[in-house]
C-alpha positions as CSV (number, residue, x, y, z in Angstrom):
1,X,110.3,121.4,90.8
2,X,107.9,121.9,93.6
3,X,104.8,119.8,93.0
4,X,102.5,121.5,95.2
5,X,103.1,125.1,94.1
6,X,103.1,124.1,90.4
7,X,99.5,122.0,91.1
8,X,98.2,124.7,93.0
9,X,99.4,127.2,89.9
10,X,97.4,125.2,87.3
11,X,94.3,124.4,89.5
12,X,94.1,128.4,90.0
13,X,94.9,129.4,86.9
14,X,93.8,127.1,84.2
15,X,91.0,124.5,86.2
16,X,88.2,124.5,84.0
17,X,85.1,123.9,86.5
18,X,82.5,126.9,85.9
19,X,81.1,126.4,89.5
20,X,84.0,126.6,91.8
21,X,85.3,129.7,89.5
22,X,81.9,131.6,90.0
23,X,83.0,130.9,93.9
24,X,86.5,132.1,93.8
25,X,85.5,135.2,92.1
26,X,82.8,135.9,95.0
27,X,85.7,135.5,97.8
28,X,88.5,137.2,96.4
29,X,85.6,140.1,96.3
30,X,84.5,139.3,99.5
31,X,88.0,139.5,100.5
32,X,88.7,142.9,98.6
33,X,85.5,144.5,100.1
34,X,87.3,143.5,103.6
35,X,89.9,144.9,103.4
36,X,89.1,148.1,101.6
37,X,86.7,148.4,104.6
38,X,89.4,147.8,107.4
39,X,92.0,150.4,105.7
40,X,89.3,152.9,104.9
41,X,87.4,152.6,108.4
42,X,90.8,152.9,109.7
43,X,92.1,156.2,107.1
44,X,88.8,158.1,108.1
45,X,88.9,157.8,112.0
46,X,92.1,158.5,112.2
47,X,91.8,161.0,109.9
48,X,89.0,162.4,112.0
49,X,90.8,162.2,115.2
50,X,93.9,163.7,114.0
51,X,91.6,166.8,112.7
52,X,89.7,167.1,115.8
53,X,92.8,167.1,118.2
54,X,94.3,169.8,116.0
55,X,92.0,172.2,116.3
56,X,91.5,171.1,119.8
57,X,95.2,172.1,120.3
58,X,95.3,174.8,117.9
59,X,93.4,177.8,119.5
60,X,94.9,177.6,123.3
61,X,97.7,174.8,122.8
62,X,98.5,171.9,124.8
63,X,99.0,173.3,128.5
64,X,97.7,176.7,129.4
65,X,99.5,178.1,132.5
66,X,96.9,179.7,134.9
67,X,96.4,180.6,138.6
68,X,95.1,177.6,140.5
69,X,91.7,179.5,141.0
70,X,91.5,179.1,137.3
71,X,89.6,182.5,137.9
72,X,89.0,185.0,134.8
73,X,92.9,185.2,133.1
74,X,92.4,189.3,132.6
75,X,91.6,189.8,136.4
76,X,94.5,187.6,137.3
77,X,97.6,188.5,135.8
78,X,100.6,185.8,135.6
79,X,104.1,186.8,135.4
80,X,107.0,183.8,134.9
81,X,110.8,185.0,135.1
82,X,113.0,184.6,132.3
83,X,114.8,181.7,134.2
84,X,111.3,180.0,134.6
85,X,110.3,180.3,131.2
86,X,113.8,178.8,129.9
87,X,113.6,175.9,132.3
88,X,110.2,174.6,130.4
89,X,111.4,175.9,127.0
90,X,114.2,173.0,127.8
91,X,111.7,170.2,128.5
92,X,111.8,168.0,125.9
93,X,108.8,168.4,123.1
94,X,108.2,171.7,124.4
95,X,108.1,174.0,121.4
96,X,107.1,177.7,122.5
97,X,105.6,178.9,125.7
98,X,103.0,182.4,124.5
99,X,101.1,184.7,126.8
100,X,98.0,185.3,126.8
101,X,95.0,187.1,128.2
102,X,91.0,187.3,127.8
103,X,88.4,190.1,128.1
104,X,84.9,190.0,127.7
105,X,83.6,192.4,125.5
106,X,80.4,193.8,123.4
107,X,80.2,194.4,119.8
108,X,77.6,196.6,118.5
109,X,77.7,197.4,114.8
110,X,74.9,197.5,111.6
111,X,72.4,197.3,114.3
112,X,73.3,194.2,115.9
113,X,75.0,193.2,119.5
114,X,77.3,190.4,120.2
115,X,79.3,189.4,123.5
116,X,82.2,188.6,122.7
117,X,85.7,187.1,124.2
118,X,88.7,188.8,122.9
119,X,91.3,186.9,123.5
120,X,95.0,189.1,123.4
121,X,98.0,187.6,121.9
122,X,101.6,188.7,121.9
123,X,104.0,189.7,119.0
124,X,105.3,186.9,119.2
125,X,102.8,184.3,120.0
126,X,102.8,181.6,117.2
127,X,99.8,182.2,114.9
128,X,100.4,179.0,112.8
129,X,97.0,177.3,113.2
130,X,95.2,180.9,113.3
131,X,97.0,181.3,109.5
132,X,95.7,177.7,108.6
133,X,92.1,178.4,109.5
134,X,91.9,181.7,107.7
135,X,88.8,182.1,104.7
136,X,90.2,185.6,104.2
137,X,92.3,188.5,104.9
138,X,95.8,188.3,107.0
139,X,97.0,187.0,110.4
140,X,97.9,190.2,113.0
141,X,100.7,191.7,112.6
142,X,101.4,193.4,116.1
143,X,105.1,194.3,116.1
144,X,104.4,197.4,115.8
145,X,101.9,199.3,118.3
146,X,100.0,201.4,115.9
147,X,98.9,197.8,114.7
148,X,96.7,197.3,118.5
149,X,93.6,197.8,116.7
150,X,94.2,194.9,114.2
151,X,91.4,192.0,114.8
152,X,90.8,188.6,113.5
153,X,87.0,187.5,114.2
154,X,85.6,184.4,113.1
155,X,83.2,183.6,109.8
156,X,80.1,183.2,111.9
157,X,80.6,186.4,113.3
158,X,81.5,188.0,110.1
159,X,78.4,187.2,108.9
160,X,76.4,187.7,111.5
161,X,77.4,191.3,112.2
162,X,77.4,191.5,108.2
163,X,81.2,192.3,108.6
164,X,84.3,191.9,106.2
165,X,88.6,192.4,105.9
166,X,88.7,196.2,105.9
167,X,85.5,196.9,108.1
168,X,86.6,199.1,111.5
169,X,83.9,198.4,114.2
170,X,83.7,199.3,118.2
171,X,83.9,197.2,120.8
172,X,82.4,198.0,124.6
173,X,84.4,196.6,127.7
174,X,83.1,197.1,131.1
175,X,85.7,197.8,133.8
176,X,85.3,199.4,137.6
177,X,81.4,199.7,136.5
178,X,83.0,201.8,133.9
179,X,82.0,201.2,129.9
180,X,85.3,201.6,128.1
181,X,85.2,201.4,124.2
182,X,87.7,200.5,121.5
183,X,88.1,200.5,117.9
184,X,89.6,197.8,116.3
185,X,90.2,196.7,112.2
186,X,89.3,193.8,110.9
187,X,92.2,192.2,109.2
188,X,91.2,188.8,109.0
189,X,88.2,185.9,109.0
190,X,89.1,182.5,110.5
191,X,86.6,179.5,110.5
192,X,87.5,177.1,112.9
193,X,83.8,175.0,112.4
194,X,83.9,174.3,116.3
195,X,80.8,176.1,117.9
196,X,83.6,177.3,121.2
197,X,86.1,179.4,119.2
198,X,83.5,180.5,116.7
199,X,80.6,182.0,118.1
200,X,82.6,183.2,121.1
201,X,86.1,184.4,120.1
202,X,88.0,187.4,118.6
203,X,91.6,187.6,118.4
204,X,93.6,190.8,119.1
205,X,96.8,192.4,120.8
206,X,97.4,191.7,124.5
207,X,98.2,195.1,124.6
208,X,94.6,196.3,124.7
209,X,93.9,194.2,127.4
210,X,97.0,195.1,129.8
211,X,96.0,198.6,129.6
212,X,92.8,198.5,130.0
213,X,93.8,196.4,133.7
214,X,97.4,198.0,134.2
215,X,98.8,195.2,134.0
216,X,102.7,195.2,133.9
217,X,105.1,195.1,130.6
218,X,105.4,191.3,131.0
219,X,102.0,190.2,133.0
220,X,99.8,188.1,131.2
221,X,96.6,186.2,131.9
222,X,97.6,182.6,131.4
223,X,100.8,181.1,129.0
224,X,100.1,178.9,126.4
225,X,102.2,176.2,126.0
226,X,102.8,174.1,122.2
227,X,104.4,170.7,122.1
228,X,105.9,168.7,119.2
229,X,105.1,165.1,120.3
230,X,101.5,164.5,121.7
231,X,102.0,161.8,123.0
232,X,104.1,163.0,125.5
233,X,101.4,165.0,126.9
234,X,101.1,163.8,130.4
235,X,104.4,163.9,131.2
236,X,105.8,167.3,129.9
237,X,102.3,168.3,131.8
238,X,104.1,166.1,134.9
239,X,107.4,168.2,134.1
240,X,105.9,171.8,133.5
241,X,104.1,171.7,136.7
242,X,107.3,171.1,138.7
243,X,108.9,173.8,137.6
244,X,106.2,176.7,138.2
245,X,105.6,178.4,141.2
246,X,103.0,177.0,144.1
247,X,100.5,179.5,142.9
248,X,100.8,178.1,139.2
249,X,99.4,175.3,137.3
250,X,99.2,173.5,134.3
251,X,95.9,172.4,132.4
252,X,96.6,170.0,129.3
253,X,94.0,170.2,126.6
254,X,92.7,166.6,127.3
255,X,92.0,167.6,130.8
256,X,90.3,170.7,130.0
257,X,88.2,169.0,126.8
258,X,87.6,165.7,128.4
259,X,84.4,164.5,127.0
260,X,85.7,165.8,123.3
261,X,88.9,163.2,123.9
262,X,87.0,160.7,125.7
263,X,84.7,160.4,122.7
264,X,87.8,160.2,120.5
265,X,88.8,157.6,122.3
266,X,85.2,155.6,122.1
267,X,85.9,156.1,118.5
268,X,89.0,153.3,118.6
269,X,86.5,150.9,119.0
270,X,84.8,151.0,115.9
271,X,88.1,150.2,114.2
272,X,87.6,146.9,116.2
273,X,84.3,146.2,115.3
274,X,85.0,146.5,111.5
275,X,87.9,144.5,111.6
276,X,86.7,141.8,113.0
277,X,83.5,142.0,111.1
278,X,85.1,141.8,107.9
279,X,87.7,139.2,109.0
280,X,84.5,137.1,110.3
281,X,83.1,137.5,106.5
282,X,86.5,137.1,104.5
283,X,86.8,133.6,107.0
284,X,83.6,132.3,105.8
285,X,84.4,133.0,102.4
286,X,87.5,131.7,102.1
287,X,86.0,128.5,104.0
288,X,83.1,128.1,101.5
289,X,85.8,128.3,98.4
290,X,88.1,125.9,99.5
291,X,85.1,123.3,100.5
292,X,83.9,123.7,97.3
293,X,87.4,123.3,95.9
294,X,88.2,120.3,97.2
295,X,84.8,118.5,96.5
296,X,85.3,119.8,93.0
297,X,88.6,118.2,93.0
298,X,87.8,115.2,95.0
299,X,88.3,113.1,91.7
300,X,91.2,114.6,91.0
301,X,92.7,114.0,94.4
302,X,92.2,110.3,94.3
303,X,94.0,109.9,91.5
304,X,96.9,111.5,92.8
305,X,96.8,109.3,96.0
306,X,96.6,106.4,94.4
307,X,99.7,107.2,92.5
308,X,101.4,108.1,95.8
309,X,100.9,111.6,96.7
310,X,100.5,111.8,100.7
311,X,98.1,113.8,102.3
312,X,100.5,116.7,103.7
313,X,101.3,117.4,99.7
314,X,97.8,117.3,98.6
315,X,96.9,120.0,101.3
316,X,99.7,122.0,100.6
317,X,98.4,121.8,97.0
318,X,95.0,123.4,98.1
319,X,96.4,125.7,101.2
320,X,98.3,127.4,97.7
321,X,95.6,128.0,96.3
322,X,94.1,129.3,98.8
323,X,97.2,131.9,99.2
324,X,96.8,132.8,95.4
325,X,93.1,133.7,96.4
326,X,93.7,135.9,98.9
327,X,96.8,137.7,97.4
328,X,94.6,138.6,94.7
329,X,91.5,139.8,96.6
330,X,94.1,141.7,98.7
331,X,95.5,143.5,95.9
332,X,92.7,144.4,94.6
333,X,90.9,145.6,97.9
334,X,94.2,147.7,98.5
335,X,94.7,149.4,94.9
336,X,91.0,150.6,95.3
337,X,91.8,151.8,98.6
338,X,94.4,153.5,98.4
339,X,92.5,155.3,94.8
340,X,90.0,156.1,97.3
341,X,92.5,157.7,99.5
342,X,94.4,159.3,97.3
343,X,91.5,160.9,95.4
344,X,90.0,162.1,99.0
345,X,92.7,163.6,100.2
346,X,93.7,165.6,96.9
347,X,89.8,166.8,96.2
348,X,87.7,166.8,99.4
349,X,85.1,165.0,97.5
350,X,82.9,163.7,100.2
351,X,81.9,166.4,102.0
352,X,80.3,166.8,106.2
353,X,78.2,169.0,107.7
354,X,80.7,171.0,109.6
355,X,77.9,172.4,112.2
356,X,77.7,168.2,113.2
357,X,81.5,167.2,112.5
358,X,83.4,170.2,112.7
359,X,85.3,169.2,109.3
360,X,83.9,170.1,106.0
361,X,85.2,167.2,103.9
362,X,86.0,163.5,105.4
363,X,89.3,163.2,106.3
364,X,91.7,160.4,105.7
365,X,95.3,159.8,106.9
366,X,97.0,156.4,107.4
367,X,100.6,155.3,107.6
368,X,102.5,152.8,105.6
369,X,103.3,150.3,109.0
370,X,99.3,150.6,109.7
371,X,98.4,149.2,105.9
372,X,101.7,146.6,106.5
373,X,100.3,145.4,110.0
374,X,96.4,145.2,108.5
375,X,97.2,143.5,105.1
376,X,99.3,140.6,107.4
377,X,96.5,140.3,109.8
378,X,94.5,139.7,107.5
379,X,96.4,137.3,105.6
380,X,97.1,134.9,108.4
381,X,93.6,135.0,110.2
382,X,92.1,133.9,107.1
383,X,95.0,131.4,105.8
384,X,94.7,129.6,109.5
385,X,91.4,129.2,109.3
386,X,91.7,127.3,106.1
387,X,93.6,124.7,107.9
388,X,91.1,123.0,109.1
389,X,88.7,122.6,106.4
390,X,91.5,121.2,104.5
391,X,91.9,118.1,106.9
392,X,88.7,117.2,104.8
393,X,91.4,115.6,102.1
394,X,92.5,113.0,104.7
395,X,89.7,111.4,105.0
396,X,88.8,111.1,101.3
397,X,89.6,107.6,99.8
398,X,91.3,107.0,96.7
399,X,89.0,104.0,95.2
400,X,86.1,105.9,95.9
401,X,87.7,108.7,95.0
402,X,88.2,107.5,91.4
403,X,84.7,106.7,91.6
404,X,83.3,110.0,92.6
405,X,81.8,112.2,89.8
């Protein structure tokens, strides 16, 4: 039988002393409140980074192909060849390569005036994210070209203009100091809750804007390129730049929306703070308990020394119990968690303001290596530091010891 462990078991499990109970109650809460605020701190900026670079990516992908002048893309029309456009297509990650182009426009309707940017997408462009940020309506449908006049416009401009799915409406283009107008059918709402693609964009067929510039079958103004592993950005951003023209080049999204991802980034740091704040206050806990602990015991470890028990048995007796103490606040921080979690991410319960965060709910997401790596972290910052503390049994004497009450 091992001695230690079944000591340890009985001192955890069945001592009797009121005090040092009241105190080993109050750590393995302290310790549960740490570690449901590491994983939840953790689920929630993750959460909120991985939603933030998604709609980041979603409206003009990862790398948009423009003309080095990064001019207007309507006034400067790109064309890549077929042989071009299969060479990146090959890069590894790269998903699909769409054209593109923009045009400024004006929307006057039910007595109001908006300046819009209509941005024109082929048939085939992939409208995955613009289907995932739809309130109401359908995505375009432009296989066919009696569907040009198809539209998607955003919520805010919906109701702004007092708009809605069915609702036909004109929109002004000016071109060779020429006012050119065009009517177009709503057949969709999106709400993208970022203040850039909202208040600014409308989304319709490129066709509009390549004959409105006579533009050629295949001209675009920029391509929009779509990866499947972002963290290969920079060097599919390295590779797609090789292969295009001199004329040619390739903006990732974290280069064009630098301060958004910088601020991502600044967001990491928060994870740091909170770990080792709650590490800090699980240390000083676990500290306190086994001080107490031992002084409770201090009777109870004479004895056993003056029967023989050395001191690297008696603090293996009390390191156990300090194990058992922090298992259990563990698995109770992590089943409330992970209820927490779970219950977020099925309801949207806890709601934002999406005109601040640009998310209406608070988003969670966290993988099983991340809870792994935290929970073990965890376990042997605070079961080192106990070492110490517990040298305190080698200096206690047996006779007085016995003596001690």
């Amino acid at each position: 039988m091992n001695f230690p462990l079944f000591l340890a078991n009985r001192i955890n499990l069945k001592g009797q002393r009121t005090f040092s109970k009241l105190i080993v109650r109050v750590t393995i809460g302290a310790l549960s409140i740490a570690i449901i605020a590491i994983l939840l701190s953790v689920a929630i900026l993750r959460g909120f980074k991985e939603e933030i670079t998604t709609k980041q990516r979603g409206f003009f992908g990862d790398l948009v192909v423009t003309k080095q002048t990064l001019a207007d893309y309507a006034l400067m029309p790109v064309l890549l060849s077929d042989s071009q456009r299969t060479e990146i297509l090959s890069i590894p990650t790269v998903e699909s390569i769409n054209g593109f182009a923009t045009q400024v426009g004006i929307i006057n309707v039910n007595s109001e005036v908006e300046g819009v940017m209509l941005k024109g997408i082929e048939p085939t462009y992939d409208q995955r994210f613009l289907k995932s940020s739809l309130v109401d309506g359908n995505i375009l449908n432009l296989e066919e070209d009696s569907n040009e006049q198809q539209l998607l416009i955003s919520y805010y401009l919906a109701n702004r203009l007092s708009l809605k799915v069915g609702d036909d409406l004109i929109m002004s283009f000016v071109k060779d100091n020429r006012t050119r107008k065009r009517k177009f059918l709503i057949t969709g709402i999106y709400r993208t809750n970022s203040d850039d693609w909202d208040k600014n964009y409308v989304v319709g067929s490129i066709e509009v804007i390549r004959k409105m510039n006579n533009l050629l079958v295949n001209e675009t103004g920029a391509y929009e390129i779509r990866i499947n592993d972002f963290s290969k950005l920079n060097e599919v951003t390295e590779a797609v730049n090789e292969v295009l023209p001199v004329e040619l080049k390739a903006t990732n999204v974290v280069e064009f929306w630098a301060d958004v991802f910088n601020w991502l980034e600044m967001l990491d740091m928060n994870d740091d703070i909170i770990f080792v704040l709650m590490v800090i206050v699980a240390v000083i806990n676990m500290v306190s308990s086994l001080l107490i602990t031992i002084l409770e015991r201090t009777n109870m470890i004479g004895i056993l020394k003056a029967l023989g028990m050395n001191n690297t048995a008696l603090r293996k007796v009390f390191m156990m119990n300090s194990l058992y103490i922090i298992g259990y606040g563990l698995l109770i921080g992590n089943l409330v968690a992970f209820s927490a979690y779970f219950f977020q991410r099925a309801t949207h319960f806890f709601k934002l303001d999406p005109s601040i965060y640009y998310l209406e709910f608070v988003p969670m997401h966290i993988d099983v290596l991340t809870v792994v790596v935290l929970n073990i972290s965890v376990i042997i910052l605070v079961f080192l530091t106990t070492i110490i503390p517990s040298m305190l049994i080698t200096r206690i004497s047996p006779i007085k010891a016995i003596q001690f009450k």
